[in-house]
C-alpha positions as CSV (number, residue, x, y, z in Angstrom):
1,X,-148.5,207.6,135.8
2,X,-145.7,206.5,138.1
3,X,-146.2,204.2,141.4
4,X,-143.9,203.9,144.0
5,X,-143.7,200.2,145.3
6,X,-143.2,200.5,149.4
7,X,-144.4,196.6,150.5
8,X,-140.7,195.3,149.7
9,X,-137.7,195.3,151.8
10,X,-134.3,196.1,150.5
11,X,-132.6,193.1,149.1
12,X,-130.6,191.5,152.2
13,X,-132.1,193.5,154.5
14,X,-134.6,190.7,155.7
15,X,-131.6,188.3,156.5
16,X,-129.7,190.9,158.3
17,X,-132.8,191.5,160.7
18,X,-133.1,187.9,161.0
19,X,-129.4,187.3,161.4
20,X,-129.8,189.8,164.5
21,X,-132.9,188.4,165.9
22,X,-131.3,184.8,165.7
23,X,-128.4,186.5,167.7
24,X,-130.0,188.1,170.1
25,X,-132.6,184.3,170.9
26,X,-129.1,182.6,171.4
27,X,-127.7,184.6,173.6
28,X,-131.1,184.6,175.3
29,X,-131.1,180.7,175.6
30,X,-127.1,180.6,176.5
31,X,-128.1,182.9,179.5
32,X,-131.2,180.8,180.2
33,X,-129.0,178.0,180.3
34,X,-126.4,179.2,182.2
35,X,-128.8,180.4,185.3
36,X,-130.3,177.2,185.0
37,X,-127.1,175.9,185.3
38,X,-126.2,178.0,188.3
39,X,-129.2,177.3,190.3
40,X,-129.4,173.2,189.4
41,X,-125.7,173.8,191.1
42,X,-126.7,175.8,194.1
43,X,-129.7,173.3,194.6
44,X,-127.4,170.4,195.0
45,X,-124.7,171.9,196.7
46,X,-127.0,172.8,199.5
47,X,-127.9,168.8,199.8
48,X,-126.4,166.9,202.7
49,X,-123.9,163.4,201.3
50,X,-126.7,161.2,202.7
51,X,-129.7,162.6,200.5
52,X,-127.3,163.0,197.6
53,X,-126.2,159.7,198.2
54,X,-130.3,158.5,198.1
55,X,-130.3,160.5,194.5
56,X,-127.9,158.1,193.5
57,X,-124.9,160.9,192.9
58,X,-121.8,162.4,194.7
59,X,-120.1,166.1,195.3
60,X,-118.3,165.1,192.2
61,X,-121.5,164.6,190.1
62,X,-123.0,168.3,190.7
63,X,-120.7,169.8,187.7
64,X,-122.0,166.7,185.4
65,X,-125.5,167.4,186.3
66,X,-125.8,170.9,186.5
67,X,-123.9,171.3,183.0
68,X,-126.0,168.5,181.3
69,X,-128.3,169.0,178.8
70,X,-130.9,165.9,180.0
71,X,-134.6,168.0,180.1
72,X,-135.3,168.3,184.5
């Protein structure tokens, strides 16, 4: 009597779907990042040079925090 084995996955063909699915989760998180990013931006921009000031940054500081990777 023969028996035809179907629980296994083709050799390699785990990584490959896992080498997609890691793919895919980073360019999730890069475009997570970069709308976080953006809005951090927009958020500061909006503030007037005295409450930025009370912050403790400048106009010139919005890049630096916006593109930093400290947890807000």
């Amino acid at each position: 009597m023969t028996t035809f084995d179907t629980s296994r996955t083709t050799y390699g063909s785990a990584s490959v779907a896992s080498r997609f699915s890691s793919f895919i989760n980073t360019t999730i998180a890069s475009v997570v990042a970069w709308n976080d990013a953006r809005v951090t931006r927009n958020a500061l921009a909006t503030l007037s040079d005295r409450e930025l000031e009370d912050i403790g940054l400048s106009r010139s500081d919005i890049d630096t925090v916006a593109e930093s990777h400290i947890i807000r």
